[in-house]
TORNURO-481135 format. One line per field, with one value per residue (C-alpha): residue in three letters; chain; x, y, z. Coordinates in nm, 4 decimals. Example, Ala and Ser with C-alpha at 12.3 -4.5 7.8 and 13.67 -1.06 7.14 Angstrom:
<nodes>
r <- c(ALA_SER) .
c <- c(A_A) .
xx <- c(1.2300_1.3670) .
yy <- c(-0.4500_-0.1060) .
zz <- c(0.7800_0.7140) .
</nodes>
This chain:
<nodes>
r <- c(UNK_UNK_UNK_UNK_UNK_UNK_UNK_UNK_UNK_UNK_UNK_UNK_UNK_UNK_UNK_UNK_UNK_UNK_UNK_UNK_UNK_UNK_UNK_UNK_UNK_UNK_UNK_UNK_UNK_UNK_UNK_UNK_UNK_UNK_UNK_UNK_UNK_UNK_UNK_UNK_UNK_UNK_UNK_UNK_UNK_UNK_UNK_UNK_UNK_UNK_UNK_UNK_UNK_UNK_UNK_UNK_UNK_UNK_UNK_UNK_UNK_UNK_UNK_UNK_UNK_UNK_UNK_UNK_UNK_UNK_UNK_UNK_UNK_UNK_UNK_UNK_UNK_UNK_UNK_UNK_UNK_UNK_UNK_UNK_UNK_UNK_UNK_UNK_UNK_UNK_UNK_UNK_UNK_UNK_UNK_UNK_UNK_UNK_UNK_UNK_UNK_UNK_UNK_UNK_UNK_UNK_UNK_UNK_UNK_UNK_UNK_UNK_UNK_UNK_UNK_UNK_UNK_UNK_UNK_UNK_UNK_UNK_UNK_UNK_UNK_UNK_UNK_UNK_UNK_UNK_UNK_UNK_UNK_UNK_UNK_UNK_UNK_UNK_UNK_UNK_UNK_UNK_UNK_UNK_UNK_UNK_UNK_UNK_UNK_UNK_UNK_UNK_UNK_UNK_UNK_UNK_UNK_UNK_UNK_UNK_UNK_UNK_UNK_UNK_UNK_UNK_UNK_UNK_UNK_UNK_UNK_UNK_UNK_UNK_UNK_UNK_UNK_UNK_UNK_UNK_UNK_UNK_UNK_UNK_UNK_UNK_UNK_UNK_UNK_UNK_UNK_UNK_UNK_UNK_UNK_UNK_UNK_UNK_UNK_UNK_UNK_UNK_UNK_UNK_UNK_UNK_UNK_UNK_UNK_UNK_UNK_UNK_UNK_UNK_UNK_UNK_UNK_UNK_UNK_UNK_UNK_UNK_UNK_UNK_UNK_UNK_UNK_UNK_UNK_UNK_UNK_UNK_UNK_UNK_UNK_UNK_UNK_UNK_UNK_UNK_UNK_UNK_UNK_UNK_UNK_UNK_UNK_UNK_UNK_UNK_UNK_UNK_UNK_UNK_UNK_UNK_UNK_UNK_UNK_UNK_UNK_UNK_UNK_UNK_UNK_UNK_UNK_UNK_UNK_UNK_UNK_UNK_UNK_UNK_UNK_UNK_UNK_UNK_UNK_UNK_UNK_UNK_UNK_UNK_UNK_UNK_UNK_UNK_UNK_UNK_UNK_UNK_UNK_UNK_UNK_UNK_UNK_UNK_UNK_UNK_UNK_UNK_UNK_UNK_UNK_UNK_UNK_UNK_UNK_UNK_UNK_UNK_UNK_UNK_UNK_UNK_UNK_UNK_UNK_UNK_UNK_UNK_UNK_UNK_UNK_UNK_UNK_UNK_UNK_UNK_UNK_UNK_UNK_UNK_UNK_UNK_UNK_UNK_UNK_UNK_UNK_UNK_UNK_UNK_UNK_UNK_UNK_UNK_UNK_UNK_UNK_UNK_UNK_UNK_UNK_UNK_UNK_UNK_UNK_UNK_UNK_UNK_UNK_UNK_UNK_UNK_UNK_UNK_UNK_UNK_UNK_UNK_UNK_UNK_UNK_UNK_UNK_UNK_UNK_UNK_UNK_UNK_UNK_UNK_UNK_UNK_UNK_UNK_UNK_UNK_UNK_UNK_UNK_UNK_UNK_UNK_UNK_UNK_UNK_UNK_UNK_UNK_UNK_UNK_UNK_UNK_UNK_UNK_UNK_UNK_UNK) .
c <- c(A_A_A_A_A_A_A_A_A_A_A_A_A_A_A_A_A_A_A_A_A_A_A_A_A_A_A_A_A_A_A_A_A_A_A_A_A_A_A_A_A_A_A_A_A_A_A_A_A_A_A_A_A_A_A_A_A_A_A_A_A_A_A_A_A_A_A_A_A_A_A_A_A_A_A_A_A_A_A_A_A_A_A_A_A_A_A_A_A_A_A_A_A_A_A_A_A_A_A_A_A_A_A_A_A_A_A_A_A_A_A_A_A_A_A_A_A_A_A_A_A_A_A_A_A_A_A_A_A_A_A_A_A_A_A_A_A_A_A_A_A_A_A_A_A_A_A_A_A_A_A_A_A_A_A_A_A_A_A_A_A_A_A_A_A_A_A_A_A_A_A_A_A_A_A_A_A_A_A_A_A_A_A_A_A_A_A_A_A_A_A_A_A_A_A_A_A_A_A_A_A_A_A_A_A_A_A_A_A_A_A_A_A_A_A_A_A_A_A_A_A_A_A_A_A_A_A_A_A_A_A_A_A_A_A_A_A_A_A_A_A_A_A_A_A_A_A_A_A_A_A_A_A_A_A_A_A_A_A_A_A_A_A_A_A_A_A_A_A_A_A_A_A_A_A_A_A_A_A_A_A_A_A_A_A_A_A_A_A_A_A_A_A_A_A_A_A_A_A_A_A_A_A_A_A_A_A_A_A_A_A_A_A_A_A_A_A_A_A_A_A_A_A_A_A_A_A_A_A_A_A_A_A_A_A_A_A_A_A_A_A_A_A_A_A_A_A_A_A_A_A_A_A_A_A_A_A_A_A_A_A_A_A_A_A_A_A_A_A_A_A_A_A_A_A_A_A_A_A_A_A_A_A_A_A_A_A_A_A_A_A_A_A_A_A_A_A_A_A_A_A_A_A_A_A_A_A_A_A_A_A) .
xx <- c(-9.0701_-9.0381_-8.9765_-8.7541_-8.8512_-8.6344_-8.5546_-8.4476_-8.2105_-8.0513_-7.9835_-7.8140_-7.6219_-7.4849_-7.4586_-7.2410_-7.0567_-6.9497_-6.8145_-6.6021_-6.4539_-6.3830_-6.1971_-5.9755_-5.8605_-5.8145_-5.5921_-5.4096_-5.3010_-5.1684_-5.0106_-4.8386_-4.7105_-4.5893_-4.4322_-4.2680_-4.1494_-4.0295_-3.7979_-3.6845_-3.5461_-3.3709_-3.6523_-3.7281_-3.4970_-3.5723_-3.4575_-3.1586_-3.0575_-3.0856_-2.7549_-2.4449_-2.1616_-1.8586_-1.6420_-1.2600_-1.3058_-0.9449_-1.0750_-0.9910_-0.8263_-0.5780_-0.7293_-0.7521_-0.9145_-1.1841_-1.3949_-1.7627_-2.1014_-2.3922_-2.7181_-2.8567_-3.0528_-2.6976_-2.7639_-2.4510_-2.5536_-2.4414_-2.3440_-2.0081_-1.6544_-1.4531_-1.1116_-0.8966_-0.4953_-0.2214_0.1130_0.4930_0.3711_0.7886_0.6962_0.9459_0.8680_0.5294_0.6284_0.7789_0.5507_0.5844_0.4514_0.1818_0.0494_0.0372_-0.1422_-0.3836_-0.5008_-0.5125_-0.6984_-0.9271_-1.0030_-1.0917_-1.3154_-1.5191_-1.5255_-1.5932_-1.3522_-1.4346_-1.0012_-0.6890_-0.3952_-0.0747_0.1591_0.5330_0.7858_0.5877_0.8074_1.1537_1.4613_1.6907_1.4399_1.0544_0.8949_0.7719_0.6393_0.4361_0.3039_0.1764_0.0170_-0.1588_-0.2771_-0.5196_-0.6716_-0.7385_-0.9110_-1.1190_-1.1385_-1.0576_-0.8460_-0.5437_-0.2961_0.0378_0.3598_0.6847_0.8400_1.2344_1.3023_1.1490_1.3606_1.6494_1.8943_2.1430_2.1308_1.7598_1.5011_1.4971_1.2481_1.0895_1.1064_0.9395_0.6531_0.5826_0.5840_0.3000_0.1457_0.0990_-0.0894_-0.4365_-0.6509_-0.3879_-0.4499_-0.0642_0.0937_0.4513_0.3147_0.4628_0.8247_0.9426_1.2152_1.0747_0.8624_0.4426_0.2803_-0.0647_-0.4220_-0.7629_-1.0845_-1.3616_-1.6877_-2.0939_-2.3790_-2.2479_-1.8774_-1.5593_-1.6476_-1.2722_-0.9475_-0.6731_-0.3299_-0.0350_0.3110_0.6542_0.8243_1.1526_1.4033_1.6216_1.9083_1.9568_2.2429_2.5018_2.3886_2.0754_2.1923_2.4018_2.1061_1.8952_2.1225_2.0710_2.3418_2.4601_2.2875_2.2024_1.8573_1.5821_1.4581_1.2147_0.8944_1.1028_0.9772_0.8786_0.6733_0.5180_0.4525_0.2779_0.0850_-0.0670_-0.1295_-0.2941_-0.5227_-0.5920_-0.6689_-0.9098_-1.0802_-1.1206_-1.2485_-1.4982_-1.6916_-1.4094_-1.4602_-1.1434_-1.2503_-1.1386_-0.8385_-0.6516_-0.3004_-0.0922_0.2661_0.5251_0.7572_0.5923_0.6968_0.8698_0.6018_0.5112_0.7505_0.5628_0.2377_0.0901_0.0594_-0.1440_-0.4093_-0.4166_-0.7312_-0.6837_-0.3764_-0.0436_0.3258_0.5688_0.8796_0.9856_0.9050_1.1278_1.0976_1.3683_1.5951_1.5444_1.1684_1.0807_0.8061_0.5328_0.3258_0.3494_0.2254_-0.1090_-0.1936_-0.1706_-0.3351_-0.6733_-0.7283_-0.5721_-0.6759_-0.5560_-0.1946_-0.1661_0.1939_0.3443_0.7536_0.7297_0.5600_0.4909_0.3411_-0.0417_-0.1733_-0.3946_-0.3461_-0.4581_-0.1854_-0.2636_-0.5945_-0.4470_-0.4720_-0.1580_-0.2007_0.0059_-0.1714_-0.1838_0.1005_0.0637_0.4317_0.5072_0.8543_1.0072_1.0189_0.6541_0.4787_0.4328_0.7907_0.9169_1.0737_0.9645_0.6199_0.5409_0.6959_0.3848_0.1574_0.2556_0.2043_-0.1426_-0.3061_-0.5347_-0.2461_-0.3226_-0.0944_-0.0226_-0.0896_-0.4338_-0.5575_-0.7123_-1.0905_-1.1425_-1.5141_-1.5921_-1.9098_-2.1156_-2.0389_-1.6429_-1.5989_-1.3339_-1.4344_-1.0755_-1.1363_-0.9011_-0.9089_-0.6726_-0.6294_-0.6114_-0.9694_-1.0092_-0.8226_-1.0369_-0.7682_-0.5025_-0.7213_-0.5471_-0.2511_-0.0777_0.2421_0.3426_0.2747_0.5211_0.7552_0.7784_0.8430_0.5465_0.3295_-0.0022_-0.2920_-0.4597_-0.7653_-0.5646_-0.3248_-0.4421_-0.5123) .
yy <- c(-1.0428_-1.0115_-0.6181_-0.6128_-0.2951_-0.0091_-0.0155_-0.3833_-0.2950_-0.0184_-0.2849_-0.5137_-0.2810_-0.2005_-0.5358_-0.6201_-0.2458_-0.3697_-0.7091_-0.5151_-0.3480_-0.6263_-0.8152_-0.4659_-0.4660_-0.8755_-0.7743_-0.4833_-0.7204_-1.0078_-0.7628_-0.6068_-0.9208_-1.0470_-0.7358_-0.7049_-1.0543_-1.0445_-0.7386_-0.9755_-1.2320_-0.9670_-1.0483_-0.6404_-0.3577_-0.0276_0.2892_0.2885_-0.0319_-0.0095_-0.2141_0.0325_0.0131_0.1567_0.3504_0.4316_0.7750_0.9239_1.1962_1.3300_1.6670_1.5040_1.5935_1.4245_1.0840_0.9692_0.6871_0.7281_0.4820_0.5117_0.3146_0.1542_0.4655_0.6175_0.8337_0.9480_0.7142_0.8708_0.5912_0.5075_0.4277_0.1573_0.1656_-0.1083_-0.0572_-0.3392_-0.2566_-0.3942_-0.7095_-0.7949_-1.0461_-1.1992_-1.4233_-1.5083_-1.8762_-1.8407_-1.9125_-1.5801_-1.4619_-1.7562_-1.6297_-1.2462_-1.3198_-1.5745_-1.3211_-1.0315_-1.2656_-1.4040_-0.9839_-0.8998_-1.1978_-1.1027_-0.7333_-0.6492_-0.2661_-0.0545_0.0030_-0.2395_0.0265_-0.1099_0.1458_0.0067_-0.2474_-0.4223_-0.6710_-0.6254_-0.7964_-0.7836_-0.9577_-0.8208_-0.8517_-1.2193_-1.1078_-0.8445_-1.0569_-1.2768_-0.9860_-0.8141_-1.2125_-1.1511_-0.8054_-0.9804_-1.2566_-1.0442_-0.7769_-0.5345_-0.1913_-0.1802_0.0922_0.1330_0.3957_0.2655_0.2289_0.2145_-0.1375_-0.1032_-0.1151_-0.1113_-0.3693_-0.1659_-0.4659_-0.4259_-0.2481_0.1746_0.3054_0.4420_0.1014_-0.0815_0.1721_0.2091_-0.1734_-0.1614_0.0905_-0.1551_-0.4331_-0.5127_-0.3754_-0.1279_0.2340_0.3493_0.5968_0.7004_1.0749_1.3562_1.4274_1.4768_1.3991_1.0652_0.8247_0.7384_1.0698_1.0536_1.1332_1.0041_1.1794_1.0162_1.1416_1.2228_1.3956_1.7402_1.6876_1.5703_1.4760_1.3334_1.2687_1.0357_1.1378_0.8612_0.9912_0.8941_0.9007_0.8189_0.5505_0.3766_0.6893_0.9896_0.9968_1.3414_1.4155_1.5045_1.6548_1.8833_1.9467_2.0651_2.2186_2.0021_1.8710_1.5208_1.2381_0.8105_0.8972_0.7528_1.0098_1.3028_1.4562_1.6738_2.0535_1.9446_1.6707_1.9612_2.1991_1.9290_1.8363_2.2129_2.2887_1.9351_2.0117_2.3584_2.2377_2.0012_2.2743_2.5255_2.2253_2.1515_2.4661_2.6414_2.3476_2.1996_1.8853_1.6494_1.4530_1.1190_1.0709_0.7185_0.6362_0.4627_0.6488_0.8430_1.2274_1.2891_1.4262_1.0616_1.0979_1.4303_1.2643_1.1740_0.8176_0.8204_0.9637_0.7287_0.6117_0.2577_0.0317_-0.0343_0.1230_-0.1395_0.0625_0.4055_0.5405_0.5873_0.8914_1.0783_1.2681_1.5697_1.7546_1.8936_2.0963_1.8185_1.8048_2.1908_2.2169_1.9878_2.1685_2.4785_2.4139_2.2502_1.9510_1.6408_1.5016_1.1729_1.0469_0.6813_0.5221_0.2153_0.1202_0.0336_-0.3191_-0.3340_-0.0265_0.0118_0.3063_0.5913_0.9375_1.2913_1.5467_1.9362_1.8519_1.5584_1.2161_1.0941_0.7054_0.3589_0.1116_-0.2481_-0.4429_-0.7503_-0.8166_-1.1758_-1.2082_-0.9278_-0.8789_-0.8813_-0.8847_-1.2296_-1.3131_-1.0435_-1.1179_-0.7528_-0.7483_-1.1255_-1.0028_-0.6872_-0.9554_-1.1669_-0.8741_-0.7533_-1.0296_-0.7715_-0.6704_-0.7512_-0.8685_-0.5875_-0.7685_-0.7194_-0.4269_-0.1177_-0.0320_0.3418_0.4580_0.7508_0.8668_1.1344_1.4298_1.3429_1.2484_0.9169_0.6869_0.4271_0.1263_-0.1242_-0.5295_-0.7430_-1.0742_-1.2119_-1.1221_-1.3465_-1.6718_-1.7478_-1.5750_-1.8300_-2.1445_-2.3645_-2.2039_-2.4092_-2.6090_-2.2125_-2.0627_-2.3474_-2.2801_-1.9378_-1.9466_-1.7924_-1.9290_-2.0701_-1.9413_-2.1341_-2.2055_-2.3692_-2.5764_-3.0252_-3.1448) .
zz <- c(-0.6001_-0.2199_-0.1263_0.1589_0.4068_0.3827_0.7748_0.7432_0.4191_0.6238_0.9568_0.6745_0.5302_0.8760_0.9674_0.6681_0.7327_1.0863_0.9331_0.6629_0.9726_1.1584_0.8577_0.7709_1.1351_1.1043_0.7994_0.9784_1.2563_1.0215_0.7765_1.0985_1.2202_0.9188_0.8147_1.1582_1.1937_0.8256_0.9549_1.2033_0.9379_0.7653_0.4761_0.4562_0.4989_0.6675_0.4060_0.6151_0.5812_0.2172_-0.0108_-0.0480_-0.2958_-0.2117_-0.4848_-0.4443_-0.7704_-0.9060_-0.9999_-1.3629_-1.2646_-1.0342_-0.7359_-0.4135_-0.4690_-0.2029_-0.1138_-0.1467_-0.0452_-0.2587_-0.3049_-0.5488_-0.6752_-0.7306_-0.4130_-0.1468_0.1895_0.5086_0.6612_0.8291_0.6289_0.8577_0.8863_0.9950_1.0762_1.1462_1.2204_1.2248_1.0086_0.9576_0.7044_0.4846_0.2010_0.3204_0.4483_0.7624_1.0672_1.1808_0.7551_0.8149_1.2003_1.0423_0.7396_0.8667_1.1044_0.8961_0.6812_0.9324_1.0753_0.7134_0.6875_0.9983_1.0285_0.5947_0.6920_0.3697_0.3816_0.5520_0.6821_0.7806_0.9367_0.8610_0.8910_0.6491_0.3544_0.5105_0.3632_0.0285_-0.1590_-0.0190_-0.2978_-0.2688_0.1084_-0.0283_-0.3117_-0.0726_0.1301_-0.1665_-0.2137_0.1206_-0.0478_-0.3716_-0.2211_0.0192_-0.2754_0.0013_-0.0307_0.1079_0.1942_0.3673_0.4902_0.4866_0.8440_0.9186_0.8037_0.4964_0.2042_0.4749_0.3312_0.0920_-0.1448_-0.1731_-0.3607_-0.2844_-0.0773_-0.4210_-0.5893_-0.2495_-0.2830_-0.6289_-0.6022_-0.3506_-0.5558_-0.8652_-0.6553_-0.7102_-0.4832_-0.3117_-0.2909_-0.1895_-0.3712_-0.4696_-0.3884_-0.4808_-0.5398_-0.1868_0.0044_0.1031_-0.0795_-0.0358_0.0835_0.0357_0.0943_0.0767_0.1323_0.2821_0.0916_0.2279_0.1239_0.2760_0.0786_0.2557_0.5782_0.6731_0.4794_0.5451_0.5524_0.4843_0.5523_0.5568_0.8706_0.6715_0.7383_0.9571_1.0522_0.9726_0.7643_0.7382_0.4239_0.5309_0.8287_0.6166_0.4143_0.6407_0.8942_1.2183_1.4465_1.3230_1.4897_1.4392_1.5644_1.3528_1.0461_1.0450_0.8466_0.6383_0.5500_0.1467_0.3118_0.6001_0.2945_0.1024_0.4137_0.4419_0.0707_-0.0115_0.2730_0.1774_-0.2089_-0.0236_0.1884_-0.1143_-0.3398_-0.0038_0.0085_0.2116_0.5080_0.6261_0.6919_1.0021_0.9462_1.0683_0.9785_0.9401_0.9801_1.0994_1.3695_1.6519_1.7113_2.0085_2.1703_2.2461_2.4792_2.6820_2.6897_3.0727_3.0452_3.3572_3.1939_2.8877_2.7123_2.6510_2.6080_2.7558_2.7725_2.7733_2.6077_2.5802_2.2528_1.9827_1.7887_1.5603_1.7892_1.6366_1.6651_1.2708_1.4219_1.2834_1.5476_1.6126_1.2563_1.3144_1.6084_1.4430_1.1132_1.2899_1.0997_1.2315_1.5529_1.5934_1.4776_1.4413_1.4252_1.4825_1.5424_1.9126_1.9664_2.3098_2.3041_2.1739_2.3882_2.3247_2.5040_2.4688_2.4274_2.3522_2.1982_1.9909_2.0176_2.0450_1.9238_1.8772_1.5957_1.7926_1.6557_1.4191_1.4865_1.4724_1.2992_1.5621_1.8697_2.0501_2.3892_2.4054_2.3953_2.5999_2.9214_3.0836_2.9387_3.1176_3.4158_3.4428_3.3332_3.6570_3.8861_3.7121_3.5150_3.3659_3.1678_2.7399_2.5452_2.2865_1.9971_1.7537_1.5535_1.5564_1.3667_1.2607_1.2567_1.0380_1.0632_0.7688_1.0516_0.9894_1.3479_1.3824_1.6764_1.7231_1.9258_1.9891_1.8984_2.1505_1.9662_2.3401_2.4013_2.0669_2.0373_1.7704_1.5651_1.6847_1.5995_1.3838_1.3781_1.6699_1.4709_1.3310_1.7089_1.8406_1.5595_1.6236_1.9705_2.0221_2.3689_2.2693_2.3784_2.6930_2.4793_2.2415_2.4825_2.4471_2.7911) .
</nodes>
């Protein structure tokens, strides 16, 4: 047997050491490349990109229900619940060009943004007979299996030989997919809440209230001692009460933290009507707005109480601004009003457009960002930006009256 010299053993070992070396770096290099372009193909997820379920919990003791993310591990994930609101729909049985162009969009917007919740904010199924209109709606959330909530507006359930306000609502209520209630027994019908859930508790609720209906009538005048007027209706003082002790239940339930809080519905206050304009956000005045004629203190109350900051309503079509007033923001949900009046067939609104081009037509939607910290970042969708929206829809555009889109015009 040949006996190798321990200085030559000792060079082979380190010749074979260095080789290891090389080959472990080799394989650091290709692992990091493959991991790294594998990340680029969406093969592996970074922790926070992890799969989240969202759950919509009723809880048992009657509480405040909420929506809530969690991963697979059955962990809360701080990540962000979307929001999306439509507004002034005007649908009637779901066949009319105007019923097609509305849903088609609304279907199209659910399609391509995934919200977590759909909010429409009035004037939703209007006629004596609504009910095949809103079956035709709640059709769009069970095929997207996508929540869905609404507040009545002034033309709901307006028709005397139609269903009651409480009917209409409760109606809602029972679709699949739909998280409206009746509410409470107030003095108007589908006051609600929903809390918006993260690892630190509620982060943000929801608030859906009825602005009421068409006119004040003199009973409830009479009722509530206020000078007889055919001004639109009011946030009565039931509803107001309700509004302050729901939100306290939720702060004393939340560690004693009133959480952050964006409310939904259907006619604006009348301080709409102080706002400076000037200073707007985003979006466009085209009308004057068209609140109750008689102030119920609402907006007094919100400031007051600390937890609302934005107020999202609807009612006015040509109108789909954003403003800051007294530390509130003061906001119009873009309209998805086909089957009324809208800015696309409105003499005055065409005429602004001819002397600033820049000008949007009113019409799209509005997405709601709510983020673990409970802050809401709005940001408006103009369908004109999109035309995508419009694609196919051409025969039910012409039908309606409605111009078509340049992109969408045959040479």
């Amino acid at each position: 047997m040949q006996t190798i010299p321990l200085s030559r053993c000792s060079a082979q070992k380190e010749i074979i050491m260095k080789k290891l070396i090389v080959l472990l770096l080799v394989a650091v290099v290709l692992a990091t490349a493959i991991s790294v372009g594998a990340f680029e193909l969406g093969l592996v997820k970074s922790e926070d990109d992890r799969t989240t379920t969202l759950y919509y919990v009723e809880p048992e003791d009657g509480s405040t229900p909420y929506f809530v993310k969690k991963y697979d591990d059955g962990t809360i994930a701080d990540t962000p619940i979307t929001v999306i609101s439509f507004s002034d729909t005007h649908l009637g049985d779901g066949s009319e060009p105007s019923d097609i162009i509305s849903l088609t969009i609304i279907d199209r917007i659910i399609k391509q943004k995934h919200p977590d919740l759909v909010v429409i904010t009035g004037d939703v199924c209007l006629g004596s007979t609504p009910y095949p209109g809103v079956d035709a709606l709640a059709k769009v959330f069970e095929d997207n299996k996508t929540y869905w909530a609404v507040v009545l507006g002034n033309h709901d359930a307006e028709p005397w030989d139609g269903p009651t306000r409480e009917e209409l609502i409760r109606y809602y209520e029972n679709k699949p997919y739909s998280l409206t209630k009746e509410g409470p027994d107030l003095d108007s019908e589908g006051n609600y809440m929903i809390n918006v859930m993260h690892s630190t508790g509620v982060s943000h609720t929801l608030v859906f209230m009825d602005s009421g209906a068409g006119h004040v009538d003199l009973d409830i005048c009479k009722k509530y001692g206020i000078p007889y007027s055919t001004g639109y209706d009011f946030i009565k003082p039931d509803q107001q009460k309700w509004y302050v002790d729901t939100l306290n239940d939720i702060k004393e339930k939340n560690n004693g933290v009133l959480p952050e809080s964006t409310m939904f519905m259907h006619i604006p206050f009348v301080e709409y009507h102080y706002v400076d304009l000037e200073s707007r956000l985003y979006g466009f005045f085209g009308e004057p707005s068209c609140p109750s004629d008689y102030n119920s203190g609402m907006f007094d109350l919100i400031k007051e109480f600390g937890s609302t900051k934005t107020v999202v309503c609807g009612h006015d079509h040509v109108n789909n601004f954003a403003v800051m007033y007294e530390g509130i923001k003061l906001m119009y949900s873009q309209s998805s009003s086909f089957g009324s009046y809208h800015s696309r067939n409105q003499f005055g609104f065409l005429l602004y457009r001819q002397v600033d081009p820049s000008i949007l037509y009113t019409d799209g939607h509005t997405e709601f960002t709510i983020s673990a910290d409970g802050s809401c970042v709005d940001t408006p969708f103009f369908n004109e930006l999109h035309p995508e929206v419009f694609e196919g829809l051409e025969d039910e555009l012409i039908a309606n009256g409605t111009p078509l889109p340049p992109e969408l015009k045959k040479d």
